[in-house]
Structure formats: structure tokens, C-alpha cells
C-alpha positions in Angstrom: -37.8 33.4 26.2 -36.7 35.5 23.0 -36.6 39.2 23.1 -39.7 40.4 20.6 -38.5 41.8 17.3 -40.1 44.6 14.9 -40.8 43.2 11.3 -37.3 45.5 10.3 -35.4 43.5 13.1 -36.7 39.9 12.1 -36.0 40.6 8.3 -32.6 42.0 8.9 -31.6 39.3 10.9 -33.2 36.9 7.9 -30.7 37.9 6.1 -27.3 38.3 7.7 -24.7 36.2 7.5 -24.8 32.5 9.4 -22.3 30.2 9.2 -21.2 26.3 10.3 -18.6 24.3 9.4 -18.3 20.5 11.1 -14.9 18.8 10.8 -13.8 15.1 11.5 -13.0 16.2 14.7 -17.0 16.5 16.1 -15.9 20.4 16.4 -17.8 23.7 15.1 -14.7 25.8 13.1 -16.9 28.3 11.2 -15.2 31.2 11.2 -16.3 33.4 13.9 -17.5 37.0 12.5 -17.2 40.1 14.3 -20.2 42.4 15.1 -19.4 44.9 12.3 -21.0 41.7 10.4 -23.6 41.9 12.5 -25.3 44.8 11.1 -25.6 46.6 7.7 -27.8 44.2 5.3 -27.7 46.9 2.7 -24.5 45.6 2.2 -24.1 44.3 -2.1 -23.1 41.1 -2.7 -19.7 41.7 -3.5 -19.3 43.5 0.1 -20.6 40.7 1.8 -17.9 38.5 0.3 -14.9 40.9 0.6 -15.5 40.8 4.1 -16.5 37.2 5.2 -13.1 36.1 2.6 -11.0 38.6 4.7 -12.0 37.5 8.1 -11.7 33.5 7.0 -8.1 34.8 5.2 -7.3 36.0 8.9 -8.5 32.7 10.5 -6.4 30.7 8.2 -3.6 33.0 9.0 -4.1 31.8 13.0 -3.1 28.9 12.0 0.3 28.8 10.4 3.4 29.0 11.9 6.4 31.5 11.6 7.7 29.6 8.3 4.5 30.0 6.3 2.0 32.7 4.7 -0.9 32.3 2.8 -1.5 32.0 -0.4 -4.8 31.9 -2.4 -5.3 30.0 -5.3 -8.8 29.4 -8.0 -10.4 26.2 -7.7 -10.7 25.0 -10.8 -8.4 27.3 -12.6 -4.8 26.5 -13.8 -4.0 30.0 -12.1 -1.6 28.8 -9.7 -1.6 30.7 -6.5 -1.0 34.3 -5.6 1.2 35.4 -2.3 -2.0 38.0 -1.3 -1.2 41.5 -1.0 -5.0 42.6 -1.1 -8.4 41.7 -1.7 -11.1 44.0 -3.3 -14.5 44.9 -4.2 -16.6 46.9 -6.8 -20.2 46.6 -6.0 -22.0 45.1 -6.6 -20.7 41.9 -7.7 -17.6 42.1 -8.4 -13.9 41.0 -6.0 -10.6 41.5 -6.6 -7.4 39.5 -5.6 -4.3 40.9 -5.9 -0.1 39.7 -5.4 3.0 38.6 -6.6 2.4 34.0 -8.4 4.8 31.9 -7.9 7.0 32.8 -10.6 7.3 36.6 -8.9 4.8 38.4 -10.9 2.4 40.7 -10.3 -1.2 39.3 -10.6 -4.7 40.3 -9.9 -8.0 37.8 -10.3 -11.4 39.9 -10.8 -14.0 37.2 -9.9 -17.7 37.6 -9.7 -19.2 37.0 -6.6 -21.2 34.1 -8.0 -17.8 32.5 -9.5 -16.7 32.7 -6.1 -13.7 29.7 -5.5 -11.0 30.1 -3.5 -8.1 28.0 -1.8 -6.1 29.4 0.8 -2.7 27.2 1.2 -0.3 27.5 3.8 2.7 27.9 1.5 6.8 28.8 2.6 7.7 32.7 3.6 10.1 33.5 0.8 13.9 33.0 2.5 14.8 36.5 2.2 12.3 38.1 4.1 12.6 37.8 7.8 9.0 37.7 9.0 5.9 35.7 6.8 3.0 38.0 5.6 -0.1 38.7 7.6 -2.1 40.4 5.2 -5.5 38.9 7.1 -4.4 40.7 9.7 -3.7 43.8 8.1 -6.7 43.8 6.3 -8.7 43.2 9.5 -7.4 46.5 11.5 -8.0 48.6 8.7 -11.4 47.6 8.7 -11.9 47.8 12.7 -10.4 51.7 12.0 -12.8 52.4 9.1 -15.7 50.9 11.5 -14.7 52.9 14.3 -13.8 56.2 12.0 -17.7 55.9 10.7 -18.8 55.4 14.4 -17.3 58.6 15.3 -18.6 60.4 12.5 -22.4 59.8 13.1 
């Protein structure tokens, strides 16, 4: 039996974020959002994104071994990719990409959320730096300590 809902409840939950994605492999491997997702459907479009591209950044991140960092690259673009150093937004509709393309230069893509088209690639750490980068990780604790830093302020 489902717990009853106020209109506000139903609506909200009408709106947030659900996701699915079915491999070869028979299995689910959406990538699985934590409750500061949840809530918060006042967020703008461009919020929404920065967040869910973060959190699927991270997941990819899971995945690679100690040789290999992601990079993000434009589908559809002659771009190349970027080594990621940080991911933006400017609500409403507007995220930003920032790094270092493969030729050592600093770059930053401004997309619009409806432009939307990314490619993450497992690509080789550089050979002089010990460790790969983890900026999904990174980028994940500094929104879990802005979560928790609102939390304590209301």
C-alpha cells in the first residue's frame, strides 16, 4: 500500500529526477543519485544538469583504474576532449566545462542545457603525475559539505 501524498508531494515528486539505463548485460546501471537529488524541484535547468553530470562524472570515475582519468569530450564537435578540472553552472540554462585539451591548454566549453552532449573517456594519467585525477570525486564532497553547511544553517 502507498503512503498518501498532498497535491505539493505528488507534483514534486512529478518532477524529480528518474533515471534507467539497460545494458547488454540484462543489468540496470543508471547512475544512482543521492538524496540531496531527492529534493529541491525549484532547482533551474542548468542546476539540475550540473549535478546529475557531476554524480555520472563520479560514477564513470568508479570505474577506471589507477592508469586512467577522465576526460570529457562534445559529441558532435571537433573539440577534442578536455582533462576536467571543473564543471559549472549559471542559471538558468547555462553549464560550464573547464581543463587543460590534449595539446595542454587551458579550455572551457559554455553549453546550454538544451545543447547538452557529453563523452566521458577513460583516457591515460599524464606520466609525470603520480596519482590520476578524481575530480568526480572532488566535486561530489564539496557538494555533500555545502548540503550539510545549508542543513546546519536552517
Amino acid at each position: 500500500m502507498t503512503k498518501p501524498q498532498t497535491t505539493a508531494e505528488a507534483m514534486e515528486a512529478a518532477v524529480l529526477p528518474r533515471a534507467a539505463e539497460l545494458r547488454a548485460d540484462g543489468r540496470d546501471h543508471a547512475v544512482s543519485m543521492p538524496e540531496m537529488l531527492s529534493t529541491g524541484a525549484s532547482r533551474s535547468p542548468a542546476e539540475w544538469a550540473y549535478l546529475r553530470v557531476i554524480f555520472y562524472l563520479k560514477t564513470f570515475e568508479d570505474s577506471l583504474d589507477g592508469d586512467q582519468e577522465a576526460a570529457m569530450g562534445f559529441t558532435g564537435g571537433a573539440a577534442g576532449l578536455i582533462r576536467i578540472q571543473g564543471v559549472g553552472f549559471h542559471a538558468p540554462d547555462i553549464l560550464t566545462f573547464s581543463g587543460i585539451d590534449e595539446a595542454g591548454l587551458r579550455t572551457q566549453s559554455i553549453q546550454h542545457v538544451s545543447q547538452l552532449n557529453i563523452l566521458l573517456r577513460a583516457v591515460p594519467k599524464p606520466a609525470h603525475q603520480a596519482e590520476p585525477a578524481r575530480i568526480g570525486f572532488k566535486l561530489v564532497r564539496a557538494l555533500e559539505e555545502a548540503d550539510d553547511s545549508d542543513a546546519d544553517i536552517g
